[in-house]
C-alpha positions as semicolon CSV with decimal commas, in nm:
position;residue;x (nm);y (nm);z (nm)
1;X;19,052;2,474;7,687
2;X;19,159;2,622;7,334
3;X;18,979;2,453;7,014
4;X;19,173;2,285;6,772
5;X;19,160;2,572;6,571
6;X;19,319;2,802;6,843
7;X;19,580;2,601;6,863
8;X;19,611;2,520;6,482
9;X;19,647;2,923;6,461
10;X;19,893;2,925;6,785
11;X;20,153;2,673;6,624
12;X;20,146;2,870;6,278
13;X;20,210;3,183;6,427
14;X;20,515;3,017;6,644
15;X;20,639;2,815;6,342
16;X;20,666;3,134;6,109
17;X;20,813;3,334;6,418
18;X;21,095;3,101;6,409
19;X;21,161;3,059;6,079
20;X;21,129;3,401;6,040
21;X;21,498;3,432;6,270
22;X;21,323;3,509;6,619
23;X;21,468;3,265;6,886
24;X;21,231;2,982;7,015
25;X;21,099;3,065;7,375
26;X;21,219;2,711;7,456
27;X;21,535;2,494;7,382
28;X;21,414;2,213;7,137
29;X;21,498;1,854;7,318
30;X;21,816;1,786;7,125
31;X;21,961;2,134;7,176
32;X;21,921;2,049;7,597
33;X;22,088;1,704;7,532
34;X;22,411;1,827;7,382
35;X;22,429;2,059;7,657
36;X;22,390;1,798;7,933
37;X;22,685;1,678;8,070
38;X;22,766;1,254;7,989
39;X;22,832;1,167;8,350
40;X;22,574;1,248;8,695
41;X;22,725;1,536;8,904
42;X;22,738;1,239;9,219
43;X;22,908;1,037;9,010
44;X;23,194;1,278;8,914
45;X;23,219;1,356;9,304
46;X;23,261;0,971;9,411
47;X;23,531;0,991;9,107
48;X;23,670;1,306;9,190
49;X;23,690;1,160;9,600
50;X;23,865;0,832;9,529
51;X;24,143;1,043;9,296
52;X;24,208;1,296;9,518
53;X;24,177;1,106;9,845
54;X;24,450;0,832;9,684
55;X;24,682;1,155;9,613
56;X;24,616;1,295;9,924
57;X;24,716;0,949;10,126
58;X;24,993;0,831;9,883
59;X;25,150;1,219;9,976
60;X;25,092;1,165;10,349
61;X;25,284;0,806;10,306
62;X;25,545;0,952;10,134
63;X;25,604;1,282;10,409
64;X;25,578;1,063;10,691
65;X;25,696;0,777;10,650
């Protein structure tokens, strides 16, 4: 297990890395969040489904009857 001054030494080196213009080895919390999509990928299928499953029957009503 590093010592508190390891680490200490470890997050100074990072922190002037990054300030210093290199890109973070990791995407900071926020940066993933605005990324993420708003709505679950299951939920956009059930959505997607009922849309095109209506167009898809309303056409078949229309053809054949």
């Amino acid at each position: 297990m590093p010592t508190e001054f390891d680490l200490r030494r470890k997050n100074a080196q990072f922190a002037n890395a990054v300030r210093s213009g290199k890109k973070a080895v990791k995407p900071s919390h926020q940066e993933m969040l605005a990324k993420r999509s708003p709505i679950n990928l299951w939920a956009l299928g059930v959505i997607l489904f009922v849309v095109m499953g209506g167009v898809l029957f309303e056409l078949a009503r229309l053809v054949f009857l």
